[in-house]
Backbone bond lengths (Angstrom), bond angles and torsions (degrees), N, CA, C in turn:
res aa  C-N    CA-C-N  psi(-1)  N-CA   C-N-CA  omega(-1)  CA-C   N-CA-C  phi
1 X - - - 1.455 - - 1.530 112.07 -
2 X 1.567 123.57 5.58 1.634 129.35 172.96 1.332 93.83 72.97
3 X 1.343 143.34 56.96 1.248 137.06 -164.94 1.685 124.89 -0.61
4 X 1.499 86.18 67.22 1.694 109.85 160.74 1.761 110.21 -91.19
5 X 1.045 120.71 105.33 1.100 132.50 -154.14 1.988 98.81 -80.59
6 X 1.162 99.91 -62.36 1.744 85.59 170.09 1.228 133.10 -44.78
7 X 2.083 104.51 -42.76 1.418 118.35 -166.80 1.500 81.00 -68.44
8 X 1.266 151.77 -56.44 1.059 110.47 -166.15 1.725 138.02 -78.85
9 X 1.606 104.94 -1.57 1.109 95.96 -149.52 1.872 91.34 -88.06
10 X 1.230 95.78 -0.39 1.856 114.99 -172.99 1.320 82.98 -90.43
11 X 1.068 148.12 -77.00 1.451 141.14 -173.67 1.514 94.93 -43.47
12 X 1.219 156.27 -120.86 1.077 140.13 166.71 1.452 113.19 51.44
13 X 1.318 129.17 -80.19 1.308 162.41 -140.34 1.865 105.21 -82.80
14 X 0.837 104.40 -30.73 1.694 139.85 -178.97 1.708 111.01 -69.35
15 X 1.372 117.65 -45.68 1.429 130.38 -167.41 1.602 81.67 -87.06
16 X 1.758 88.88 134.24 1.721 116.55 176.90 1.348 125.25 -46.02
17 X 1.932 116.56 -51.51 1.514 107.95 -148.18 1.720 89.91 -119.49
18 X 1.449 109.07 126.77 1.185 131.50 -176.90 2.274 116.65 -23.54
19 X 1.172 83.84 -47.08 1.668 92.38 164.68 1.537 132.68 -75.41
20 X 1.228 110.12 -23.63 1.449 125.97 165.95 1.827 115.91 -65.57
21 X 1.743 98.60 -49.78 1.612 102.85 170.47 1.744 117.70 -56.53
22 X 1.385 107.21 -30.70 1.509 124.69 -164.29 1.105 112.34 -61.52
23 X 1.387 90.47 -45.35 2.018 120.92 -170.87 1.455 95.23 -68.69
24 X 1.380 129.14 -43.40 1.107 122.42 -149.31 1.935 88.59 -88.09
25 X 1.163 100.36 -78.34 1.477 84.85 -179.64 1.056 134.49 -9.54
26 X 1.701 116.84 -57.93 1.768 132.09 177.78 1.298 97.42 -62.73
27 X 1.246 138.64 -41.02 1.509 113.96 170.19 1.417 135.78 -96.90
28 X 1.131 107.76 5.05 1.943 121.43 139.30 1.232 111.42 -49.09
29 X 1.332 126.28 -64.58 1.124 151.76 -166.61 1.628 109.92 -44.60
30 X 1.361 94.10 -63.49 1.699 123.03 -158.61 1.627 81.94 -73.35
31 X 1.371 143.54 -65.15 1.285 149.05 171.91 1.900 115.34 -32.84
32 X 1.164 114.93 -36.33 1.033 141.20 162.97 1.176 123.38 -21.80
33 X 1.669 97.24 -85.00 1.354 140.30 -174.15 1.668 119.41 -69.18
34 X 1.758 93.15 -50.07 1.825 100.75 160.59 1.244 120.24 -62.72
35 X 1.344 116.75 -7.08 1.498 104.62 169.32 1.547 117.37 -81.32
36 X 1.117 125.93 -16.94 1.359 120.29 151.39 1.398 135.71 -15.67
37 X 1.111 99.16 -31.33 1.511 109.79 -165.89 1.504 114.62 -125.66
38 X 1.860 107.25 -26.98 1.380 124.95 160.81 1.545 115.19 -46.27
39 X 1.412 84.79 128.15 2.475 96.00 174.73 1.852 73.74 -101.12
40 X 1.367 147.08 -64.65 1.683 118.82 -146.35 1.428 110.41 -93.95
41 X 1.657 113.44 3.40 1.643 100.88 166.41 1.787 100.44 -140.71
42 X 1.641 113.04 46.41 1.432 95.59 -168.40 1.953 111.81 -48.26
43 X 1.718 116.55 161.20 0.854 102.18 -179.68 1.381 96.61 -99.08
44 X 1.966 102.27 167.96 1.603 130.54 -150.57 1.900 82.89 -107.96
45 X 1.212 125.23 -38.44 1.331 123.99 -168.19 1.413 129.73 -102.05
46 X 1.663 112.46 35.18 1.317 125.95 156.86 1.871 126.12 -99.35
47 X 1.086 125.39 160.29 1.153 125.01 160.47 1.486 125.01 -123.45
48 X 1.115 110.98 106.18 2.093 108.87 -178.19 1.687 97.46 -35.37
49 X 1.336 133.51 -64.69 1.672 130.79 -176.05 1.438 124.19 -44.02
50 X 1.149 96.99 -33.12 1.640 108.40 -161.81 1.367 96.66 -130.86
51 X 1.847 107.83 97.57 1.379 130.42 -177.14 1.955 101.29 -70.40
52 X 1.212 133.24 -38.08 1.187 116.53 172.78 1.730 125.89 -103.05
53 X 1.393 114.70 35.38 0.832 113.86 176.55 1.492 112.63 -91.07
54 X 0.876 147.26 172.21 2.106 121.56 -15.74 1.635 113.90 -82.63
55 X 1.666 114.66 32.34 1.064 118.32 179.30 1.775 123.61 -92.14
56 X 2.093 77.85 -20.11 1.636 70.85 -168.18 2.020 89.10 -88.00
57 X 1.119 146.45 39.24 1.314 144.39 -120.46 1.208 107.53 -142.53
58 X 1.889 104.26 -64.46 1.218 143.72 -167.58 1.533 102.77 -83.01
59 X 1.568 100.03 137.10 1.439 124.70 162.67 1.473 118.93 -17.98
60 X 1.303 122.34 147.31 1.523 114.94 -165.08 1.495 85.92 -85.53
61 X 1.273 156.95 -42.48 1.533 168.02 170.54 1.817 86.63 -23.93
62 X 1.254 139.88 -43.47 1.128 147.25 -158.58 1.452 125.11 -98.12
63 X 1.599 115.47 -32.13 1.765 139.13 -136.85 1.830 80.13 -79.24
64 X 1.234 115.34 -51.20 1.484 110.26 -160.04 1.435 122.62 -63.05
65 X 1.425 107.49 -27.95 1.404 133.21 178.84 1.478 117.85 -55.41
66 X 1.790 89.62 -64.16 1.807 111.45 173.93 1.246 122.06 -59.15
67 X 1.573 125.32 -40.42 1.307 132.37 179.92 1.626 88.98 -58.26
68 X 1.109 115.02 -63.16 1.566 110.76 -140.15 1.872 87.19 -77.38
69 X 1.360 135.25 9.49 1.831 118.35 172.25 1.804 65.63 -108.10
70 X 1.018 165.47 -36.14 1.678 141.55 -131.24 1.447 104.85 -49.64
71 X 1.678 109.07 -47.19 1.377 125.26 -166.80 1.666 99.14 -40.52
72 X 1.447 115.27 -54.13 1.596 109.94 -151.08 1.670 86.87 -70.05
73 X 1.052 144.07 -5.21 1.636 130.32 168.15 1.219 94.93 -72.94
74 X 1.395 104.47 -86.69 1.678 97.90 178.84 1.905 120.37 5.89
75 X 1.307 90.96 -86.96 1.445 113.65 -179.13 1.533 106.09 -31.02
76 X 1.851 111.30 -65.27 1.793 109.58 -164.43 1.819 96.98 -54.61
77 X 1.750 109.43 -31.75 1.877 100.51 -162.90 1.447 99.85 -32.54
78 X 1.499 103.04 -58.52 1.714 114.81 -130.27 1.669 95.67 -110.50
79 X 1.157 122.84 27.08 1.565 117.97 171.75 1.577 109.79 89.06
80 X 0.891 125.27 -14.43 1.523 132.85 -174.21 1.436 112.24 114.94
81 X 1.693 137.00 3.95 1.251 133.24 -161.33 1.687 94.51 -85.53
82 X 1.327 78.00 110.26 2.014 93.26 166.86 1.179 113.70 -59.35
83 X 1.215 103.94 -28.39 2.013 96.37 -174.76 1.744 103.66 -79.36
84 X 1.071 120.51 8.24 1.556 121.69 167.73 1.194 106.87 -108.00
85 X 1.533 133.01 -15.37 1.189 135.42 -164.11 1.520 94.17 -98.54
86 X 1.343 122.77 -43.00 1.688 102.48 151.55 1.249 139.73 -56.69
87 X 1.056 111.81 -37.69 1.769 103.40 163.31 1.477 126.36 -39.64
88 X 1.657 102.07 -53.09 1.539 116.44 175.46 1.070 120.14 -72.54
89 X 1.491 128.35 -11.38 1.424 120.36 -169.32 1.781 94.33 -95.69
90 X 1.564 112.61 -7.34 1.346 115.15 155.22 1.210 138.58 -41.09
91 X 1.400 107.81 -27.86 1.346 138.39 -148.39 1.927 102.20 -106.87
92 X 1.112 108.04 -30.50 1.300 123.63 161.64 1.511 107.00 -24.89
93 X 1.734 130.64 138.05 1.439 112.76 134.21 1.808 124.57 -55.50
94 X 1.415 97.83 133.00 1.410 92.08 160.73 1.264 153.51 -20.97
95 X 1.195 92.76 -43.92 1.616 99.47 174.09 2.017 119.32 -84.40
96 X 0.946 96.06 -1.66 1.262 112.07 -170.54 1.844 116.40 -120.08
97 X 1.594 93.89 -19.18 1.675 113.54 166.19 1.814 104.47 -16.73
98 X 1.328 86.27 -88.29 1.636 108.66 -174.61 1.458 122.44 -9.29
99 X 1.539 87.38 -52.70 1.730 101.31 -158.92 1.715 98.68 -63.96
100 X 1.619 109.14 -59.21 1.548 120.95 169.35 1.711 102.11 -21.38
101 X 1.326 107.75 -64.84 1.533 94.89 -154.95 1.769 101.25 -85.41
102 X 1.245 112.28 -7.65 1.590 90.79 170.83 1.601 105.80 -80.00
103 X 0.997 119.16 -25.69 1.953 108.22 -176.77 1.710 94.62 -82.52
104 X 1.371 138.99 -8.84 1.238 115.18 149.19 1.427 134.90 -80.29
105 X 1.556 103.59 14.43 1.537 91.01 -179.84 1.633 93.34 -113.73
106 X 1.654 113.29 -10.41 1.392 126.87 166.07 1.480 111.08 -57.79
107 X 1.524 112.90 -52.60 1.643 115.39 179.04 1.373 119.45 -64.58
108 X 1.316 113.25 -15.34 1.836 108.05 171.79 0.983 122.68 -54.51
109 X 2.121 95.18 -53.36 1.644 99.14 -171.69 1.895 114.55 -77.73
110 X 1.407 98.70 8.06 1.438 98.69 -153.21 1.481 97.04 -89.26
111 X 2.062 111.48 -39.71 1.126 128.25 147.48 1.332 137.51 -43.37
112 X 1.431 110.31 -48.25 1.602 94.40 175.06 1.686 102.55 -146.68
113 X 1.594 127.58 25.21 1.251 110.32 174.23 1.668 97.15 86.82
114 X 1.908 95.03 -154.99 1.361 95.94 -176.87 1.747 98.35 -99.52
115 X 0.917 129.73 146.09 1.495 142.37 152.21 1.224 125.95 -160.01
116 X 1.669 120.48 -165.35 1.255 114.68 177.45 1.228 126.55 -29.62
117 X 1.269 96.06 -80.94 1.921 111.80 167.34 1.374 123.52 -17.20
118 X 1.504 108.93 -48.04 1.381 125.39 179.56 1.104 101.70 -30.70
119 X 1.566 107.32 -67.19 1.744 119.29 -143.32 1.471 95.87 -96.92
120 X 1.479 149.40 22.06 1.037 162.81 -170.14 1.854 123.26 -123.43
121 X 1.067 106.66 -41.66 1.398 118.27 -163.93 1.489 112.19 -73.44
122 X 1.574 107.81 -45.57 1.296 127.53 175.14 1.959 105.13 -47.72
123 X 1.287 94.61 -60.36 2.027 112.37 176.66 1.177 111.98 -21.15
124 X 1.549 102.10 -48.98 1.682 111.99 -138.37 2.055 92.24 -87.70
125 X 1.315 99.37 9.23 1.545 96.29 -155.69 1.973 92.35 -107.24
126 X 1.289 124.29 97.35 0.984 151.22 131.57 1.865 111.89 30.87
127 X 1.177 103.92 -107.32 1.156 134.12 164.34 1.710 110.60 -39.50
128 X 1.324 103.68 121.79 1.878 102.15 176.93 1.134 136.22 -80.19
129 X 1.332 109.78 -38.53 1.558 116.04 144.69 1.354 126.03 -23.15
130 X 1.125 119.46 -74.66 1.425 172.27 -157.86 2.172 95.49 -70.07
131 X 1.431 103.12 -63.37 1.327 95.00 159.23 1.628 138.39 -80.17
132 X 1.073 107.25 -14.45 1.518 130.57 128.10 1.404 103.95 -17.09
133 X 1.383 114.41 -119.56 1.148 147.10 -172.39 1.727 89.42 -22.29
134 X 1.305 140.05 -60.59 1.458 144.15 -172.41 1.242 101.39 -51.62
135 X 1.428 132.35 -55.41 1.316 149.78 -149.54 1.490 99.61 -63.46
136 X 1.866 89.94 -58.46 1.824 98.44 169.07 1.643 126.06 -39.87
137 X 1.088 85.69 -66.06 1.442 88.28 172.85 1.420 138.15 -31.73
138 X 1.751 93.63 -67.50 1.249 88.59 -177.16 1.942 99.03 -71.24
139 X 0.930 166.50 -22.88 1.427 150.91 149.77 1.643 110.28 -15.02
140 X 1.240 105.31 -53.73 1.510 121.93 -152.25 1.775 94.47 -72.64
141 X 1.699 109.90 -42.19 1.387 126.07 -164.62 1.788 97.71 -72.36
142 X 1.163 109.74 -39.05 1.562 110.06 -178.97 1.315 118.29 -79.95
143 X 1.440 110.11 -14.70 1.560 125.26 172.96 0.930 104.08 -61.21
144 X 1.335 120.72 -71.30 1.780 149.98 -166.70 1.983 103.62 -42.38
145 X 1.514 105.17 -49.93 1.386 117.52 -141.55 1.434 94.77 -100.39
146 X 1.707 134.27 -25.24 0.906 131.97 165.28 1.734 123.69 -121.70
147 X 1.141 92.35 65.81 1.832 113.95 -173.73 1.758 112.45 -41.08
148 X 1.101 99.93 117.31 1.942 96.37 -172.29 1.065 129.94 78.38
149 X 1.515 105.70 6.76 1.713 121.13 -175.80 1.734 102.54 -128.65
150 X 1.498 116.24 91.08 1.407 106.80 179.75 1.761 99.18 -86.91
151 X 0.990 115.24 3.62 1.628 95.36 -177.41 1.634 117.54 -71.83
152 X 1.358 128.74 -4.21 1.540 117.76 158.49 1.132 88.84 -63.48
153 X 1.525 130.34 -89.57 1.349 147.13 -156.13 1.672 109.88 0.10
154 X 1.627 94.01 -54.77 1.757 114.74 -162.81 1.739 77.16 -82.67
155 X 1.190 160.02 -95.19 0.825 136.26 -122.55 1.569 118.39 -64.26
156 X 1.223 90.61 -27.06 1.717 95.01 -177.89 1.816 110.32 -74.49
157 X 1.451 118.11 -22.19 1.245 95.71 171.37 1.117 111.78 -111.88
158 X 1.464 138.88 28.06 1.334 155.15 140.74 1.351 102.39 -53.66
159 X 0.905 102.31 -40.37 2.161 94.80 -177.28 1.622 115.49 -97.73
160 X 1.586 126.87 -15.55 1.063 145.75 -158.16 1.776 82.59 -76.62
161 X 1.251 112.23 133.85 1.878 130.39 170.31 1.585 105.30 -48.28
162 X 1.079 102.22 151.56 1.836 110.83 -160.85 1.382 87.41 -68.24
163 X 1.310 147.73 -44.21 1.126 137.12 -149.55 1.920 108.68 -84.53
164 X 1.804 111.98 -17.42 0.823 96.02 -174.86 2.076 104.25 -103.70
165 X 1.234 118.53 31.55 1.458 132.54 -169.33 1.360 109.22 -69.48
166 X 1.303 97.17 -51.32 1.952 90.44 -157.61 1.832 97.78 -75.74
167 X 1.444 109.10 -7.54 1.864 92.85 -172.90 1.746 89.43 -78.47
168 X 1.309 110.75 -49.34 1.296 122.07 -158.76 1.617 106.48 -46.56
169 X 1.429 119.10 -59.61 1.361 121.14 157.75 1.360 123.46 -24.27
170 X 1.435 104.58 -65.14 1.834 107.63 -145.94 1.975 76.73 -72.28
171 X 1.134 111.19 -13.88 2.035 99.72 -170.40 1.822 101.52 -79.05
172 X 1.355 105.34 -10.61 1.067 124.28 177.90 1.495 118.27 -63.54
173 X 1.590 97.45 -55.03 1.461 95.12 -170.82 1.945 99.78 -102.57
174 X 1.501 119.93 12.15 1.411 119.52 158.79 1.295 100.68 -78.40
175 X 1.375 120.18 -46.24 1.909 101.68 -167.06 1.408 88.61 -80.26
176 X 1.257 157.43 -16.33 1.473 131.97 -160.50 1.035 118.80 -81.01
177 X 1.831 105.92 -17.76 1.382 119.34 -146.09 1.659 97.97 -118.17
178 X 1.484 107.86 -5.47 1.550 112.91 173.80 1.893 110.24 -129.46
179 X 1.093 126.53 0.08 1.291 127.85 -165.78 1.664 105.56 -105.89
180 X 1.902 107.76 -35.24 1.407 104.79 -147.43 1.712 79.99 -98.75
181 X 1.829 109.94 157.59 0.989 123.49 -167.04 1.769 80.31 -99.64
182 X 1.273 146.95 -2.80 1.199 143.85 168.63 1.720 103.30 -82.05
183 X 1.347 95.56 133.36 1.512 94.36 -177.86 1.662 105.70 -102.31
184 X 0.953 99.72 19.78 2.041 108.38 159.47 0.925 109.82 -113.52
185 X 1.226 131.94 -39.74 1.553 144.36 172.73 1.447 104.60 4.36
186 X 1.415 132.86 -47.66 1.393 130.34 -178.51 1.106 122.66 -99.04
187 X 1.340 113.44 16.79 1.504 113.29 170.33 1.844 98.08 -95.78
188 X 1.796 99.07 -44.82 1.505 100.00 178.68 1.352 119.14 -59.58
189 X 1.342 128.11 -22.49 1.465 133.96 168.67 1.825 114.00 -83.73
190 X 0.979 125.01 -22.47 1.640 116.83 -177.36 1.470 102.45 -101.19
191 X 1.132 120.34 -28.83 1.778 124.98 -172.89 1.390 105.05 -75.58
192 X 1.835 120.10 -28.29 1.339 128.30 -176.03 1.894 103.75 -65.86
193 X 1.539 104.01 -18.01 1.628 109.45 -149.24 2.170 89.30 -74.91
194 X 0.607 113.53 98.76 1.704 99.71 160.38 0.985 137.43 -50.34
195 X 1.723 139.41 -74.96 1.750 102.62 145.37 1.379 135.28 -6.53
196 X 1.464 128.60 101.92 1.078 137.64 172.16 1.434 131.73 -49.77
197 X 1.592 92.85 -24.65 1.760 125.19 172.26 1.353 98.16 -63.21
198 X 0.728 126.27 -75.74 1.386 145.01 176.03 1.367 153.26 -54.87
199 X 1.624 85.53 -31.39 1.700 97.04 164.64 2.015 100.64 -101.17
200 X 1.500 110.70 5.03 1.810 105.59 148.37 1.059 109.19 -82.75
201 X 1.594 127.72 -40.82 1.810 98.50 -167.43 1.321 99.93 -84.49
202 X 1.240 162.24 39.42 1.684 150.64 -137.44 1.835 71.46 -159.17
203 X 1.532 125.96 -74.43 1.401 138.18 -179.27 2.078 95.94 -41.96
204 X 1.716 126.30 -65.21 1.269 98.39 -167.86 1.508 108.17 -86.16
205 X 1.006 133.48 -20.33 1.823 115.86 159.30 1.455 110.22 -42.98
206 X 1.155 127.13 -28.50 1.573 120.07 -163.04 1.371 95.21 -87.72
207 X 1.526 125.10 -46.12 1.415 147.17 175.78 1.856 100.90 -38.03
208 X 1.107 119.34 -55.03 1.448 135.48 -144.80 1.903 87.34 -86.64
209 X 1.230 107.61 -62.58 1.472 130.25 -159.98 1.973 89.04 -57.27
210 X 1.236 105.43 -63.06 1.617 103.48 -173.80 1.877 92.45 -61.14
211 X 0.487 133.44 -92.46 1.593 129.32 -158.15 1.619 101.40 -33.67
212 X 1.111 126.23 -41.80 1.592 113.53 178.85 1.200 115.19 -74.43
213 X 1.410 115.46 -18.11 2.326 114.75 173.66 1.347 96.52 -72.45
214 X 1.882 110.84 -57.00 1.460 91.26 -177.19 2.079 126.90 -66.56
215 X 0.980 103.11 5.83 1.396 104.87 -178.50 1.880 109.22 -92.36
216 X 1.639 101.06 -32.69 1.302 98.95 -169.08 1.706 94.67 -109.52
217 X 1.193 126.15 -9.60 1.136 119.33 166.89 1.606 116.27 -115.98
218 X 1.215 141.19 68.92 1.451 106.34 -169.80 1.517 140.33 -75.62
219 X 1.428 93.68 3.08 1.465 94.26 171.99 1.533 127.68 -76.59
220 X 0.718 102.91 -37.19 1.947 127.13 150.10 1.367 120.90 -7.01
């Protein structure tokens, strides 16, 4: 669509099954935002003044989508420093907070995999919810990036503070149980977990997550 940001998000709107439109939006969005930084597709639908625009702008059919790509603007402003990308995801409406800080715990691993940073960025984040939501992420981001390989996964919540364990897990056995093109895949990732505590809730998130694809998808 030459990064026409409506034309696509109306094209978008067009595709049948509720997750397909979703997808498409978030990557309008995400396309959007990288143009920030783009010289052969800069984007037409930012404003230097107005740090959450065209989110606060756009159709409520849209708001949930945009908040949750906002982060990757964030990120191109300031060089990639996540610890600025929390400040701004401050800036978020509330209700839409969440989403911001789970695609920043997505952009760590997206940035550099697992490393220091990894297991750091989430910490520095205040709010528990909120580091939550980071924690997720990056799970979901290490899911994504190392397909059939849960051993980042486990290492990263091997180090995660006792209090933040059982989310980190059960996100464990949600991405295992929706990411891996192996349909055991989450038994080999929650059975690996040692805590017994832990490698059950990692085992019934995976339990819950497969029975709801096949319910809303059954071809799957």
């Amino acid at each position: 669509t030459d990064d026409d940001l409506p034309l696509s998000l109306t094209f978008c709107e067009t595709l049948p099954m509720k997750v397909e439109r979703e997808t498409c939006y978030g990557g309008a969005f995400m396309e959007n935002f990288l143009g920030v930084s783009s010289k052969e597709h800069p984007s037409q639908h930012l404003k230097k003044n107005d740090l959450l625009y065209p989110c606060n702008s756009v159709k409520k059919l849209y708001e949930k989508s945009c908040y949750t790509y906002i982060a990757f603007y964030f990120a191109e402003l300031n060089n990639w420093q996540l610890s600025d990308v929390i400040q701004k995801c401050d800036l978020v409406p509330t209700v839409f907070i969440e989403n911001c800080f789970t695609t920043l715990g997505s952009l760590q691993v997206e940035r550099g995999g697992l490393n220091d940073l990894t297991y750091t960025i989430c910490d520095s984040i205040e709010e528990r919810a909120l580091k939550n939501k980071c924690i997720q992420g990056v799970v979901d981001g290490l899911g994504g990036r190392y397909i059939n390989d849960p051993l980042p996964m486990l290492k990263f919540c091997e180090k995660v503070s006792p209090h933040d364990k059982s989310i980190c897990y059960e996100t464990i056995g949600l991405s295992a149980a929706t990411m891996s093109a192996d349909t055991k895949s989450e038994d080999n990732a929650c059975k690996r977990i040692e805590d017994k505590k832990y490698s059950e809730i990692c085992a019934h998130q995976a339990k819950i997550t497969k029975e709801y694809i096949q319910l809303m998808y059954p071809r799957i």
